[in-house]
C-alpha atoms as a printed R data frame, in Angstrom:
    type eleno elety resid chain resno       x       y       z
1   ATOM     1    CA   UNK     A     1   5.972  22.230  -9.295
2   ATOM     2    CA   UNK     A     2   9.216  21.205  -7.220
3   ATOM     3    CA   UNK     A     3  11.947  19.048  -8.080
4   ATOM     4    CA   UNK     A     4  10.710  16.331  -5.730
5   ATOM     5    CA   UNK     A     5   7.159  16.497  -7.093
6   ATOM     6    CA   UNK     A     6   8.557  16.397 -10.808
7   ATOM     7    CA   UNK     A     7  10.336  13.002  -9.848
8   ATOM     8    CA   UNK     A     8   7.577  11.515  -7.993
9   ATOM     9    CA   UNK     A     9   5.322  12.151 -10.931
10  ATOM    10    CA   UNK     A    10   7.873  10.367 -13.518
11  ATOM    11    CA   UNK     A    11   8.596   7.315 -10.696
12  ATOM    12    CA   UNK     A    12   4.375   6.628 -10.859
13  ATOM    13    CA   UNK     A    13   4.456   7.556 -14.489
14  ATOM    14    CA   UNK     A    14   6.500   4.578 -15.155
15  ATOM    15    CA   UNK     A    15   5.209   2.553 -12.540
16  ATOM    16    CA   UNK     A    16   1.724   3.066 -14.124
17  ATOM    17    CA   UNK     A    17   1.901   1.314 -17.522
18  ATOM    18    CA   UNK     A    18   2.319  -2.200 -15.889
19  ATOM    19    CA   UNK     A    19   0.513  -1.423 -12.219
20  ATOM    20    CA   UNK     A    20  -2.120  -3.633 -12.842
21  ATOM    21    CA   UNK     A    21  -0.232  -6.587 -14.199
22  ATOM    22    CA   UNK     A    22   1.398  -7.211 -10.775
23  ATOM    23    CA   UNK     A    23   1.031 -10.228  -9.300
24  ATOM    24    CA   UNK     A    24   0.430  -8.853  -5.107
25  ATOM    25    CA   UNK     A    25  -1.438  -5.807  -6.108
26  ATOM    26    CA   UNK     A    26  -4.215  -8.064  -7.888
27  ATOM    27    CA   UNK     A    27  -3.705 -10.880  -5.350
28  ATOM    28    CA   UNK     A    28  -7.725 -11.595  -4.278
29  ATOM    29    CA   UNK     A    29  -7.466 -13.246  -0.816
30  ATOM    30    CA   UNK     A    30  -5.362 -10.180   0.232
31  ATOM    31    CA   UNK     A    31  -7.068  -8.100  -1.281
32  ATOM    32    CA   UNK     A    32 -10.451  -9.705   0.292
33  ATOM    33    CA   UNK     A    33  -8.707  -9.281   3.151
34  ATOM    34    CA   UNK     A    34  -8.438  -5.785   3.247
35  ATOM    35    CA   UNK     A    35 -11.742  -5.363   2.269
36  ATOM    36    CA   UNK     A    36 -13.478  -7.258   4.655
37  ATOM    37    CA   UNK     A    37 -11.567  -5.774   7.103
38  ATOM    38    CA   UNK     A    38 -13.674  -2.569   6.811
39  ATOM    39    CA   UNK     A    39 -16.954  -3.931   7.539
40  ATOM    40    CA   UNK     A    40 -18.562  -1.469   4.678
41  ATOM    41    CA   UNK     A    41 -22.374  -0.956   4.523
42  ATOM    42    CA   UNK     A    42 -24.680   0.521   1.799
43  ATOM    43    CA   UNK     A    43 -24.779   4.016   3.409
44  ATOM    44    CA   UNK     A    44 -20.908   4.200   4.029
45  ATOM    45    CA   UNK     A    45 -18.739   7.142   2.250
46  ATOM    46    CA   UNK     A    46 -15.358   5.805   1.592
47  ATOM    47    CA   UNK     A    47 -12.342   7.297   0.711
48  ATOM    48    CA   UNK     A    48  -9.138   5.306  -0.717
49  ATOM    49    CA   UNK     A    49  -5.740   7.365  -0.084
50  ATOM    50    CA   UNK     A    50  -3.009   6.352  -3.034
51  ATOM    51    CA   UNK     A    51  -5.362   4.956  -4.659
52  ATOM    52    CA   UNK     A    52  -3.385   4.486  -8.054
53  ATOM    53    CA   UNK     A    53  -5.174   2.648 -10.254
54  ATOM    54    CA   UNK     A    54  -7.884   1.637  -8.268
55  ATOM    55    CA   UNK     A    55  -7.784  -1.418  -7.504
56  ATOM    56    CA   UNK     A    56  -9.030  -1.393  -3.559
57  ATOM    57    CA   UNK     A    57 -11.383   1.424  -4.523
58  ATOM    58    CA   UNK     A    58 -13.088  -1.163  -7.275
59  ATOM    59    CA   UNK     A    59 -13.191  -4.251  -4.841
60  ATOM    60    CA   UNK     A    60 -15.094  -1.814  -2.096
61  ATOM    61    CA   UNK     A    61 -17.318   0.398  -4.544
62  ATOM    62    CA   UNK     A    62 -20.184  -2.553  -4.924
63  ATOM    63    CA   UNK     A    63 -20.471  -2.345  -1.041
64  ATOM    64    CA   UNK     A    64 -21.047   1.487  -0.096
65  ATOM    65    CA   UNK     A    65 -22.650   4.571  -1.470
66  ATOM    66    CA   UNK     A    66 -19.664   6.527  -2.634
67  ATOM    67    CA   UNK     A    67 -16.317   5.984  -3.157
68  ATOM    68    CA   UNK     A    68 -13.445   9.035  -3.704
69  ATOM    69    CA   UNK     A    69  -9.658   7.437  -4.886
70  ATOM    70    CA   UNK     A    70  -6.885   9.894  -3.679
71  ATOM    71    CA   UNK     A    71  -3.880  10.208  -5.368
72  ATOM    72    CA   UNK     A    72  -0.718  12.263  -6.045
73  ATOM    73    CA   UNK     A    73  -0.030  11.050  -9.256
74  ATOM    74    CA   UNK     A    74  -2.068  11.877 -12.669
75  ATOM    75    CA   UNK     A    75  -0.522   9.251 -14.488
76  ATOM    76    CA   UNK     A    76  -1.943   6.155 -12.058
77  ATOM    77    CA   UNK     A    77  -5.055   8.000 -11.185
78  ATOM    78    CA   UNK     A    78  -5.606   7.710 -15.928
79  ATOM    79    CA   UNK     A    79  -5.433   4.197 -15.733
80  ATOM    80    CA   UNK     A    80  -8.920   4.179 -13.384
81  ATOM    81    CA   UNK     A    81 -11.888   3.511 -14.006
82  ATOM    82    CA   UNK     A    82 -14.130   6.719 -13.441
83  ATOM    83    CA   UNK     A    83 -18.186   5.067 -13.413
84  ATOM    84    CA   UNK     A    84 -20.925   4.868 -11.506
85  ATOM    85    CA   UNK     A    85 -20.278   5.688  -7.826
86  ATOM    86    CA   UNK     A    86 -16.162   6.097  -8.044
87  ATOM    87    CA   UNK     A    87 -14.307   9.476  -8.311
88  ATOM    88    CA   UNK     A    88 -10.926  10.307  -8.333
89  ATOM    89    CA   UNK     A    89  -9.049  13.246  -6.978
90  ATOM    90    CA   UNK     A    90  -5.539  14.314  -7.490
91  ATOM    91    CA   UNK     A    91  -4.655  15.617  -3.870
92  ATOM    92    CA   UNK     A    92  -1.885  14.758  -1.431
93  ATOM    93    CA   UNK     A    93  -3.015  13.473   1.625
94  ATOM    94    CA   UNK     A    94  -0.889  15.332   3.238
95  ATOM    95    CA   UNK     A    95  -2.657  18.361   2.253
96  ATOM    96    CA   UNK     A    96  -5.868  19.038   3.999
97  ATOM    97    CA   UNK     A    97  -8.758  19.424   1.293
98  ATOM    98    CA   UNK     A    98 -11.760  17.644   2.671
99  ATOM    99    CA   UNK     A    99 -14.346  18.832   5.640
100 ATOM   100    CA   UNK     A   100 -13.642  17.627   9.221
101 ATOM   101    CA   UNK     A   101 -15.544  14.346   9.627
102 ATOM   102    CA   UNK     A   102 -16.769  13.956   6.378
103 ATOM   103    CA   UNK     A   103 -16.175   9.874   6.026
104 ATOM   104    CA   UNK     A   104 -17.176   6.380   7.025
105 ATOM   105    CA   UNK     A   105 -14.025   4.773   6.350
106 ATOM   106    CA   UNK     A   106 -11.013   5.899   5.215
107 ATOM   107    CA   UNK     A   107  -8.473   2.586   3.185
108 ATOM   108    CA   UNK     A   108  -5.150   2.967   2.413
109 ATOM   109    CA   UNK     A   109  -3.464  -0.494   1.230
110 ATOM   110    CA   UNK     A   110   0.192  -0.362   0.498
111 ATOM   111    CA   UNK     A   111   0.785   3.690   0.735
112 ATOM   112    CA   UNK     A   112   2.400   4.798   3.580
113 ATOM   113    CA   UNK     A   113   5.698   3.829   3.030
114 ATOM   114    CA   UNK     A   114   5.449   6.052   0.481
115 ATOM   115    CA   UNK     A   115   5.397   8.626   2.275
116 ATOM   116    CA   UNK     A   116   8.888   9.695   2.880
117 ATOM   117    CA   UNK     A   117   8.463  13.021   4.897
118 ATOM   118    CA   UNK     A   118   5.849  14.226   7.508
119 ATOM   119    CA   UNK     A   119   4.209  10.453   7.728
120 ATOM   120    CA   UNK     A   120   2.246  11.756  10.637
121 ATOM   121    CA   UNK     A   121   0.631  14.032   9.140
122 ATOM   122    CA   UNK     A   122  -1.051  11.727   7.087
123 ATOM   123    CA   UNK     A   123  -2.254   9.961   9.880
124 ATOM   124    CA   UNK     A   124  -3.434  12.724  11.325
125 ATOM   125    CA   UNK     A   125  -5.250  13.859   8.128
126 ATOM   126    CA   UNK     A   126  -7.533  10.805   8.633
127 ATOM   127    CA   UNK     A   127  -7.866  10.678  11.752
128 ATOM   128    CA   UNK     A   128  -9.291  14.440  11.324
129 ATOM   129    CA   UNK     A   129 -11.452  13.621   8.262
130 ATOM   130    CA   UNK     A   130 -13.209  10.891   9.468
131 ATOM   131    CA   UNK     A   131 -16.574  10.754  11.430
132 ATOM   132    CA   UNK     A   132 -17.238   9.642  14.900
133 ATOM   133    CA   UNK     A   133 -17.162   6.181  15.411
134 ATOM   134    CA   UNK     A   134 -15.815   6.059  11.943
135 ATOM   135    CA   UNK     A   135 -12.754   3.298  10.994
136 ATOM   136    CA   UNK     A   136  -9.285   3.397   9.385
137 ATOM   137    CA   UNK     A   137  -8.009   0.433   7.854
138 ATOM   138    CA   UNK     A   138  -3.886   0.725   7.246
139 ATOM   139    CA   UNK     A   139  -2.535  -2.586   5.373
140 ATOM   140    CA   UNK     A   140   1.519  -2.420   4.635
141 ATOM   141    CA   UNK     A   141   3.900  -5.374   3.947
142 ATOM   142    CA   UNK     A   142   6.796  -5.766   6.653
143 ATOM   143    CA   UNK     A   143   9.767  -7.712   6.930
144 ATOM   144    CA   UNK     A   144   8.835 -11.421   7.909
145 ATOM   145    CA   UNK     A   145  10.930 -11.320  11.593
146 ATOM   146    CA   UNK     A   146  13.415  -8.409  12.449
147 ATOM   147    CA   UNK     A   147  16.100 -10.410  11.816
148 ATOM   148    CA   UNK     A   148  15.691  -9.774   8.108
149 ATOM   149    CA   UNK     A   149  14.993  -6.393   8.449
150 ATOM   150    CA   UNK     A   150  18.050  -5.124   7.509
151 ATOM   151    CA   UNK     A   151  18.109  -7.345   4.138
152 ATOM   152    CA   UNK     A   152  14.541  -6.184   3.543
153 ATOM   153    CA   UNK     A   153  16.087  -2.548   3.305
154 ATOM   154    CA   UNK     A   154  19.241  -2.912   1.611
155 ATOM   155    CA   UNK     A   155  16.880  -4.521  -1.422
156 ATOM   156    CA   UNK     A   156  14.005  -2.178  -1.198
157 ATOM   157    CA   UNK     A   157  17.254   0.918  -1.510
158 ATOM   158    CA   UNK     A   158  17.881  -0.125  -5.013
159 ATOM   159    CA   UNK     A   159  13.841  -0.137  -6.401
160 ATOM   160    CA   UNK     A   160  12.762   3.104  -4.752
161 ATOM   161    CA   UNK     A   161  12.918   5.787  -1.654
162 ATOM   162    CA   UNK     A   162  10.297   4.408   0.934
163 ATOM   163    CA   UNK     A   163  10.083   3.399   4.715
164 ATOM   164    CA   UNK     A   164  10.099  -0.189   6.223
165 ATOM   165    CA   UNK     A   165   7.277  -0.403   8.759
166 ATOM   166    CA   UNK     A   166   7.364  -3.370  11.380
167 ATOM   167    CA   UNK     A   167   4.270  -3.998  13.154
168 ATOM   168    CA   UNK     A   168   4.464  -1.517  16.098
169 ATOM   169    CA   UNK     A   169   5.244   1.346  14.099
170 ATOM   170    CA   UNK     A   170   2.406   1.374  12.520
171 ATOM   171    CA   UNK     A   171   0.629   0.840  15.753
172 ATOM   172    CA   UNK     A   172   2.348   3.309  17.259
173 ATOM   173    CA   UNK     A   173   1.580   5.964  14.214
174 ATOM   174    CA   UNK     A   174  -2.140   5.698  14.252
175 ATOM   175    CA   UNK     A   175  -2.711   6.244  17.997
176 ATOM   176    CA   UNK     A   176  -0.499   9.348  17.887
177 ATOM   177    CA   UNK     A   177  -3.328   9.818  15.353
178 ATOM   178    CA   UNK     A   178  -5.643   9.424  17.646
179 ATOM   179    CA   UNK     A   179  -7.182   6.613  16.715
180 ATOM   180    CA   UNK     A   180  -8.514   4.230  19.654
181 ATOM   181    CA   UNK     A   181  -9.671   0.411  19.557
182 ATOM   182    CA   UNK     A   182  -6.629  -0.702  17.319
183 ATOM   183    CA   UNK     A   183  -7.062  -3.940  16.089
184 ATOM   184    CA   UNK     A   184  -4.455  -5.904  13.898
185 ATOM   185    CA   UNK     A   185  -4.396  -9.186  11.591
186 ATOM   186    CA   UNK     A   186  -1.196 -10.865   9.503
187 ATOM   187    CA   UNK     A   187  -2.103 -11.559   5.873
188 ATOM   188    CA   UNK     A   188   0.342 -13.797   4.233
189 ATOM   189    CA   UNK     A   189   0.849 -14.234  -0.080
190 ATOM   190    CA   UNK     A   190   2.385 -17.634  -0.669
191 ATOM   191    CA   UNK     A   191   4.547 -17.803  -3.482
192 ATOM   192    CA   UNK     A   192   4.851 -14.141  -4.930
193 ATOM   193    CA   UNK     A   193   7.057 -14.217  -7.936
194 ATOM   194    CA   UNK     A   194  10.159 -11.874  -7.791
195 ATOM   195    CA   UNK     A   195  10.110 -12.261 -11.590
196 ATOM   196    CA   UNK     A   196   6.565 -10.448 -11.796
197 ATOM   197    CA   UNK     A   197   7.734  -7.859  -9.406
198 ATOM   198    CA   UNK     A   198  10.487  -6.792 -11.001
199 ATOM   199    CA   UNK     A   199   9.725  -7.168 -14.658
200 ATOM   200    CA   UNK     A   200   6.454  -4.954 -13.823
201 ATOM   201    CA   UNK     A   201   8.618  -2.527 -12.024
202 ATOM   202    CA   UNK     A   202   9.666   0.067 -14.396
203 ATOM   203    CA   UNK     A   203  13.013  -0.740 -13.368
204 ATOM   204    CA   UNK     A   204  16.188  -0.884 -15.288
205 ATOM   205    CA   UNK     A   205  17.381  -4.361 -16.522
206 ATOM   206    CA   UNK     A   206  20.478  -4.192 -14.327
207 ATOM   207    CA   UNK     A   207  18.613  -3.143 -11.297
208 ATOM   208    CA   UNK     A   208  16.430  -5.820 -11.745
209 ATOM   209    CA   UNK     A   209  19.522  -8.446 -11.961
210 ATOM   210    CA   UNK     A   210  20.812  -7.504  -9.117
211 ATOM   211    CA   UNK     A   211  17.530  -7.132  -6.799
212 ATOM   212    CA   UNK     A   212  16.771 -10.561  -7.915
213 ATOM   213    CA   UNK     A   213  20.789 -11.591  -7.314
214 ATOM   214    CA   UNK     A   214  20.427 -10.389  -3.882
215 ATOM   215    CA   UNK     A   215  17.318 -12.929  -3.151
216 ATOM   216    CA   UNK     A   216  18.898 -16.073  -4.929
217 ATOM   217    CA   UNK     A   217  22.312 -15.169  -2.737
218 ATOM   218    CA   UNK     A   218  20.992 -14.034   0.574
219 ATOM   219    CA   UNK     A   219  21.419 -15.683   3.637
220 ATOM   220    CA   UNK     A   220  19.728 -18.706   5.233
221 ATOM   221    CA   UNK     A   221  17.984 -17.129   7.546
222 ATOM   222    CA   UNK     A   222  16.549 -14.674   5.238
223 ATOM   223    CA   UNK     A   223  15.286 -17.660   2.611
224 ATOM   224    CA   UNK     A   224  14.054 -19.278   5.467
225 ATOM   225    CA   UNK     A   225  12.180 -16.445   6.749
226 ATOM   226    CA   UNK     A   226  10.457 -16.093   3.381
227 ATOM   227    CA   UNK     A   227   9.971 -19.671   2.796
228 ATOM   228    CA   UNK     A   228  11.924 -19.039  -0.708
229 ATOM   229    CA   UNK     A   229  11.917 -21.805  -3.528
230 ATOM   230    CA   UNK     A   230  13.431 -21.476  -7.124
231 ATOM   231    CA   UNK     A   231  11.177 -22.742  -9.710
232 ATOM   232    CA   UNK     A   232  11.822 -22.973 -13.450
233 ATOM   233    CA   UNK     A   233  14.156 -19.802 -13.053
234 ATOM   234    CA   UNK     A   234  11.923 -17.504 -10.674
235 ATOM   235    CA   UNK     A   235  12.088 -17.113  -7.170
236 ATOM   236    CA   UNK     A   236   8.775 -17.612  -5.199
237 ATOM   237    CA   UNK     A   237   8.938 -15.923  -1.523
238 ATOM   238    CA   UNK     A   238   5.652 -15.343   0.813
239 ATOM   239    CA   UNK     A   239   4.978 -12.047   1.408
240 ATOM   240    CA   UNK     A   240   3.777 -10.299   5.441
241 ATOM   241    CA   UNK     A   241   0.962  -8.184   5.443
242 ATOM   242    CA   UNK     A   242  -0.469  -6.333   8.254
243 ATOM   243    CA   UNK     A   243  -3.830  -5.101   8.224
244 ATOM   244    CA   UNK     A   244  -4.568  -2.087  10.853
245 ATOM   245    CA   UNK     A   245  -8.313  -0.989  12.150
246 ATOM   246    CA   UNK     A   246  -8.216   2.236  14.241
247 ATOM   247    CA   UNK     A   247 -11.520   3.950  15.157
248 ATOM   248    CA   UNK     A   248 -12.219   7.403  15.797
């Protein structure tokens, strides 16, 4: 195993023991959201890429036939729940490992940013591994306007290594893909607590004081963008979602 993969497994090791405690991941009209978004059906063979803990894959498993949860880390995919129609494979979607065409819809919510290097080749992994006529639903959170963008960065640098999306990149990934028919929806969380976030983050207690000093300090425009209030010592923002549907 290589450096890189040694420190991504420790990152989701820590990042595991209070996954399911946080307050957006568990969130249900987002969540609901995402779901609905993939118009499932009885027959349907699903497949959930970074699946951690399996939270999507549990919302969507009452809906379809089978469901497989995909993800690179051990230690998120242990705190699943493995019954009935849900499995769970260890893999790197990166890595090709299923059939061509083998699925009715492919989910991944909050997992592409993630992925630091070769981002297309994800994409391109599902586009390949789907069916005909088959859908890809892509949810991420964004910055609220570009204006913030840069803010949105400079805090996201001190809790981990990923990649801020806005809306068109994520347009523009999936129909490099291949994928055809994109349609897109905004998703907003009122009021998600930047105490919750950080306290479930894994994150050292100074890190945490200052990601939470940046959002109490930052500009105007930035608490106005995220509709910010301070409330008995937390700080309540509303979180941008987009949800993507590509079809093959």
């Amino acid at each position: 195993m290589n450096i890189r993969k040694i420190e991504q497994e420790e990152y989701w090791k820590v990042r595991a023991q209070h996954y399911n405690e946080l307050q957006w991941a568990n969130e249900k009209q987002y969540l609901n959201a995402v779901v609905e978004a993939g118009d499932f059906r009885p027959n349907h063979l699903v497949l959930d890429v970074g699946t951690g803990t399996g939270i999507v894959l549990h919302a969507i498993a009452p809906k379809v036939n089978e469901i497989i949860g995909l993800d690179i880390s051990q230690a998120m995919l242990e705190h699943s729940n493995w019954q009935n129609n849900k499995y769970f494979v260890k893999r790197d979607i990166r890595e090709p490992f299923f059939h061509e065409s083998v699925f009715d819809r492919i989910v991944a919510r909050m997992v592409f940013h993630h992925i630091i290097e070769d981002i297309q080749k994800a994409a391109d992994e599902c586009y390949r591994i789907l069916k005909l006529g088959g859908k890809f639903i892509l949810s991420e959170g964004i910055p609220p306007n570009k204006q913030v963008k840069k803010d949105y960065i400079e805090i996201f640098k001190l809790k981990e290594k990923r990649i801020t999306f806005m809306l068109e990149d994520l347009v523009e990934m999936i129909i490099k893909a291949g994928f055809r028919n994109i349609q897109t929806s905004t998703f907003v969380m009122p009021r998600m607590s930047i105490n919750n976030w950080l306290e479930k983050s894994g994150l050292p207690a100074k890190t945490q004081d200052k990601i939470f000093e940046m959002h109490i300090c930052a500009s105007d425009c930035f608490k106005k963008a995220y509709n910010m209030k301070i409330i008995r010592g937390d700080c309540l923002i509303d979180i941008k979602y987009v949800i993507l549907i590509g079809e093959k």
